[in-house]
Backbone as a ProteinNet text record, in pm:
[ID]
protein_1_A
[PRIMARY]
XXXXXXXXXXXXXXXXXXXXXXXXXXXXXXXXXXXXXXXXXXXXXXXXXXXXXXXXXXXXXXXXXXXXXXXXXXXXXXXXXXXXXXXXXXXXXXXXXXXXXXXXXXX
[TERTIARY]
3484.9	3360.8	3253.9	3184.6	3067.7	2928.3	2828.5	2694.1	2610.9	2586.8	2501.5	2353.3	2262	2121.9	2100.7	1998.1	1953.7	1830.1	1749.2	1599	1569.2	1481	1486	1307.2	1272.3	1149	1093.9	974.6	1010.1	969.6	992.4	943	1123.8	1180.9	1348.5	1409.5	1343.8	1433.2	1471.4	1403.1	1483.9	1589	1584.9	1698	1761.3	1767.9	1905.4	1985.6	1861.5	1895.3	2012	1964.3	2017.4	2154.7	2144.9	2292.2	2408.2	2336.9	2404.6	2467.7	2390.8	2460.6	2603.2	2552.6	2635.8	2793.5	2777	2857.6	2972.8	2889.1	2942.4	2924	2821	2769.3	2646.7	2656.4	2553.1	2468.8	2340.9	2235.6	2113.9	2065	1924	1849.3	1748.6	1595.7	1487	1462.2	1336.2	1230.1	1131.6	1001.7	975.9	976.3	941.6	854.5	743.8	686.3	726.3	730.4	697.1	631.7	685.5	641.8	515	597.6	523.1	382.7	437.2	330.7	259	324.3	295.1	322.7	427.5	412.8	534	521	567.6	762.4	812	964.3	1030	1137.4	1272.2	1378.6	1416.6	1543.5	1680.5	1733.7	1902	1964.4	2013.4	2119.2	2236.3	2356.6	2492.2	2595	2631.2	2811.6	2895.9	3031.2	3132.3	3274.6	3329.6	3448.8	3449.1	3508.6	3512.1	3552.1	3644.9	3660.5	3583	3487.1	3396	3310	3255.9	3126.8	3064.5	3167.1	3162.9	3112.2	3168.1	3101.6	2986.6	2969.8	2827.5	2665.1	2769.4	2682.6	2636.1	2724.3	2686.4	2630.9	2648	2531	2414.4	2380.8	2236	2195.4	2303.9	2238.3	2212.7	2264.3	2252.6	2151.3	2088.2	1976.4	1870.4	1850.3	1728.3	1726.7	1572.7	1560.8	1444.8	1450.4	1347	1253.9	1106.9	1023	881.8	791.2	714.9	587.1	516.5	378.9	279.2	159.3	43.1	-14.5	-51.1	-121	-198	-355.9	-373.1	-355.4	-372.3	-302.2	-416.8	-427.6	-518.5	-609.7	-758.9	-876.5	-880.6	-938.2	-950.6	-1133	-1144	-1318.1	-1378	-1448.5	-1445.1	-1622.2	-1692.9	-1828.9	-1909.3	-1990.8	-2018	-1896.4	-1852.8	-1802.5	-1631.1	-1548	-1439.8	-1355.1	-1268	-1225.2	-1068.8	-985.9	-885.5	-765	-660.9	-593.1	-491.8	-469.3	-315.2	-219	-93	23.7	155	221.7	320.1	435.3	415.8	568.5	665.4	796.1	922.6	903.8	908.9	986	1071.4	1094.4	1206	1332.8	1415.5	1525	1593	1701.7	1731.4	1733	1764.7	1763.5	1884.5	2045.9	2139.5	2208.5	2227.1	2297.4	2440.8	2534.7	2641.4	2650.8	2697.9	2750	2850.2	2921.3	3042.8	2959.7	3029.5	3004.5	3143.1	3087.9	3181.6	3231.1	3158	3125.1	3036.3	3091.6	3038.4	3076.6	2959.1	3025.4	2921.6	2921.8	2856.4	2829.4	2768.5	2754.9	2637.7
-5933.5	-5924.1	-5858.1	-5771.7	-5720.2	-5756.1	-5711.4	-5768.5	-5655.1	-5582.8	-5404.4	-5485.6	-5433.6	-5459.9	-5296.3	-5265	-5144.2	-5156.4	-5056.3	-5093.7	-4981.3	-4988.7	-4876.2	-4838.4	-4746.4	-4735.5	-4803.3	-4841.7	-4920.6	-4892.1	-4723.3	-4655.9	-4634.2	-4664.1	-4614.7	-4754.4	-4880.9	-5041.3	-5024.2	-5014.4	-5036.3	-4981.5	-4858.5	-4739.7	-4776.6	-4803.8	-4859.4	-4982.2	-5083.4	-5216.8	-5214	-5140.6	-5134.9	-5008.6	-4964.1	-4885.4	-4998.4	-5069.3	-5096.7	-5230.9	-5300	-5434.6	-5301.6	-5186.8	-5183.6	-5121.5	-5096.1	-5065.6	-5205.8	-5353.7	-5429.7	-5515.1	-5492.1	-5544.3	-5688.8	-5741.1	-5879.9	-5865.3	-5811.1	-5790.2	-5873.5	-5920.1	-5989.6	-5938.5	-5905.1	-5829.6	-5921.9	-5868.4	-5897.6	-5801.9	-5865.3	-5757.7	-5738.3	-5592.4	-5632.8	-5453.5	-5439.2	-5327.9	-5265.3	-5112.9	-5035	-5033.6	-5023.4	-5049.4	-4898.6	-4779.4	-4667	-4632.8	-4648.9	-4634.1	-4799.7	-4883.7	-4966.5	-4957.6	-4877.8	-4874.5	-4994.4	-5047.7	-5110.8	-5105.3	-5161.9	-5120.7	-5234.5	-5210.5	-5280.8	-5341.7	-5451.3	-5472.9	-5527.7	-5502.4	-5541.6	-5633.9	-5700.3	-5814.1	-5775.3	-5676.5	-5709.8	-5741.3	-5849.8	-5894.8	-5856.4	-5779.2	-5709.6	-5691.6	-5645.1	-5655.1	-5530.2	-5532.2	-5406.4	-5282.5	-5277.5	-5166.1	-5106.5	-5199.8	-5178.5	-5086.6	-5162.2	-5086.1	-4914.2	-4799.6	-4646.9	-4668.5	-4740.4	-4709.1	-4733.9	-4857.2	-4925.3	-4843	-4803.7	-4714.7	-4587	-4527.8	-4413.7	-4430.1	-4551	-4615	-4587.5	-4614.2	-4648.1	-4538	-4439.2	-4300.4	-4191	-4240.5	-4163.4	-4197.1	-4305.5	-4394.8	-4363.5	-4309	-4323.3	-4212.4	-4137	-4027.9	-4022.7	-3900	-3857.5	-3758.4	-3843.2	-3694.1	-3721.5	-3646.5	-3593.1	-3650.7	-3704.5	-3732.5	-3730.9	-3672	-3669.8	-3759	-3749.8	-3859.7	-3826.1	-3904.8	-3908.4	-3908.2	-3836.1	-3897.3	-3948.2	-3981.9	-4055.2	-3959.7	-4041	-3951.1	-3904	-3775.2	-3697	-3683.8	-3713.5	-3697.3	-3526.5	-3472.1	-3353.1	-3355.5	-3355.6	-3339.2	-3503.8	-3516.5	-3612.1	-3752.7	-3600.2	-3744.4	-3705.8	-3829.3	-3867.5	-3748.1	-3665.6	-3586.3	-3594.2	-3623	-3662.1	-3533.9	-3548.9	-3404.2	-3440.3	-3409	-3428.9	-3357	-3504	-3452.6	-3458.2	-3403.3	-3457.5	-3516.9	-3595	-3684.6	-3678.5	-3720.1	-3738.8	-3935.5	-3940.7	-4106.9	-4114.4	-4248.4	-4255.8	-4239.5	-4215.8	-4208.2	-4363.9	-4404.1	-4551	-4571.4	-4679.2	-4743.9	-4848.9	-4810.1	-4934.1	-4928.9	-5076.6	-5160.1	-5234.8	-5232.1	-5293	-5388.7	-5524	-5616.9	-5690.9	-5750.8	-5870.2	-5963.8	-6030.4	-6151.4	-6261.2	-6308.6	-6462.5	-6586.2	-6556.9	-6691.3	-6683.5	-6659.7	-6631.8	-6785.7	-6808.8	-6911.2	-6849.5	-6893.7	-6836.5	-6981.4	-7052.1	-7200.3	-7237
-2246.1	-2322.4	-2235.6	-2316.8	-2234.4	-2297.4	-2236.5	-2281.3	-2308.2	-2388.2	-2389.1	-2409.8	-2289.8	-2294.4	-2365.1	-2492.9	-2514.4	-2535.3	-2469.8	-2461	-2541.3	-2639.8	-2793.9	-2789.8	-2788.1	-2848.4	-2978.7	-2992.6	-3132.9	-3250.5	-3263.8	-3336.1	-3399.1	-3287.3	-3365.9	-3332.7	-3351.4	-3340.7	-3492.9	-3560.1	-3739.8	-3778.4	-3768.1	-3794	-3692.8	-3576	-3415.1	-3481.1	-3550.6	-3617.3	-3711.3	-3812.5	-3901.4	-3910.9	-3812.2	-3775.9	-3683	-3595.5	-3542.5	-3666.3	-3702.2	-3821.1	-3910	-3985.5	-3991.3	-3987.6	-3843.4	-3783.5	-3774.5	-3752.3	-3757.8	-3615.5	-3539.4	-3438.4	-3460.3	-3425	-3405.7	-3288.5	-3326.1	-3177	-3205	-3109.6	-3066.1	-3032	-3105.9	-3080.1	-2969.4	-2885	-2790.8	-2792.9	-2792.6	-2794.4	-2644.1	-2577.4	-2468.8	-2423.7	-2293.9	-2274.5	-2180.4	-2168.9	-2073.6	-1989.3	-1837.8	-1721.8	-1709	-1748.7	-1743.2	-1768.9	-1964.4	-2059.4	-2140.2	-2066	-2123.4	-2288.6	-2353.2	-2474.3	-2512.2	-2631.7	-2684.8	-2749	-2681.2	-2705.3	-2765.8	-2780.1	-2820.8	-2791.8	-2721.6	-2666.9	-2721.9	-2747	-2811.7	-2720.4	-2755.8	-2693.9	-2758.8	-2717.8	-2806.3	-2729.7	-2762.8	-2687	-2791.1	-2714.8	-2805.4	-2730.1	-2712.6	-2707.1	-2572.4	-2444.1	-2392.8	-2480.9	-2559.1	-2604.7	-2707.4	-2748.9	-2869.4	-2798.7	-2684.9	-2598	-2580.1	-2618.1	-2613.3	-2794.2	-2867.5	-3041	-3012.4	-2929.9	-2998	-2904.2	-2818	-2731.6	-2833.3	-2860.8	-2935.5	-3072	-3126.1	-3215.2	-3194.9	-3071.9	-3049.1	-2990.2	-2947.4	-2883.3	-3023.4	-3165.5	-3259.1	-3295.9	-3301.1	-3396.7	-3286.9	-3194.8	-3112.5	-3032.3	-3066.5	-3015.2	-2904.6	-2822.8	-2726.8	-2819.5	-2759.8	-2820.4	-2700.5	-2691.1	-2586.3	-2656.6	-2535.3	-2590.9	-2465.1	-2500.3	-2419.3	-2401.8	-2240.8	-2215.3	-2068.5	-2064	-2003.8	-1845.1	-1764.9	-1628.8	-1525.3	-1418	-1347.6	-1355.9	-1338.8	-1312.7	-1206	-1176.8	-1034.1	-1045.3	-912.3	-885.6	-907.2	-971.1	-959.9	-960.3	-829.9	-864.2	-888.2	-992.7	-1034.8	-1103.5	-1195.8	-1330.9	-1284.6	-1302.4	-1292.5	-1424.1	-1397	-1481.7	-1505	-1581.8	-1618.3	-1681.2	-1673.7	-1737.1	-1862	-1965.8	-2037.4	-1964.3	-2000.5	-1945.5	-2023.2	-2038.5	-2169.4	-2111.3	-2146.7	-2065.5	-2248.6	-2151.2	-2287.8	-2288.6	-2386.7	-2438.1	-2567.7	-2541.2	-2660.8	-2599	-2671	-2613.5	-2654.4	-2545.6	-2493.4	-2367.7	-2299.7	-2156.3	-2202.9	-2138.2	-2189.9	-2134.7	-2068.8	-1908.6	-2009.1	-1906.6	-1990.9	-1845.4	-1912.7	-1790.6	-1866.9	-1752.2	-1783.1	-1814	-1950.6	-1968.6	-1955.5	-1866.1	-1797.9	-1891.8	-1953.1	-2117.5	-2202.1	-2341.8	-2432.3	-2575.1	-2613.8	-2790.1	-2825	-2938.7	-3078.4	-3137.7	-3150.8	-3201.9	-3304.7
[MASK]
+++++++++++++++++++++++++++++++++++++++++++++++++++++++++++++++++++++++++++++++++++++++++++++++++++++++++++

């Protein structure tokens, strides 16, 4: 048995959600943030079968995309007033750790 942590943007948790149920997977949603952007994400809990683990992966790499967004970056002193630049960073995407699970019930 393995354990897939998938950390989802949570602009694509519904559509990841609802691909992955039905595919036929049982996952646990956590709300949790970005260290980066501080933006608001998604986390999956799925235990499955080792051999399941390449579907359920590509589940969640179909259901969740990268896209680019501007953002502020630190202020730089320029003169008087504190002056700041846009920068476009990528997000979205996924972030997904697979581990052994030692013991698993369902109760």
């Amino acid at each position: 048995m393995k354990l897939i942590f998938a950390i989802v943007n949570n602009d694509d948790a519904p559509k990841v959600a609802s691909a992955l149920t039905k595919a036929g997977y049982f996952a646990t949603k956590l709300a949790s943030t970005g260290g980066f952007l501080q933006a608001g994400n998604t986390t999956f809990m799925i235990a499955c079968d080792t051999a399941a683990v390449d579907n359920a992966v590509c589940v969640i790499a179909q259901n969740s995309r990268k896209r680019s967004q501007v953002v502020q970056n630190a202020a730089i002193l320029t003169g008087d007033a504190p002056t700041s630049f846009p920068t476009e960073v990528s997000v979205g995407g996924a972030t997904v750790f697979v581990t052994d699970i030692e013991r698993f019930e369902k109760l």
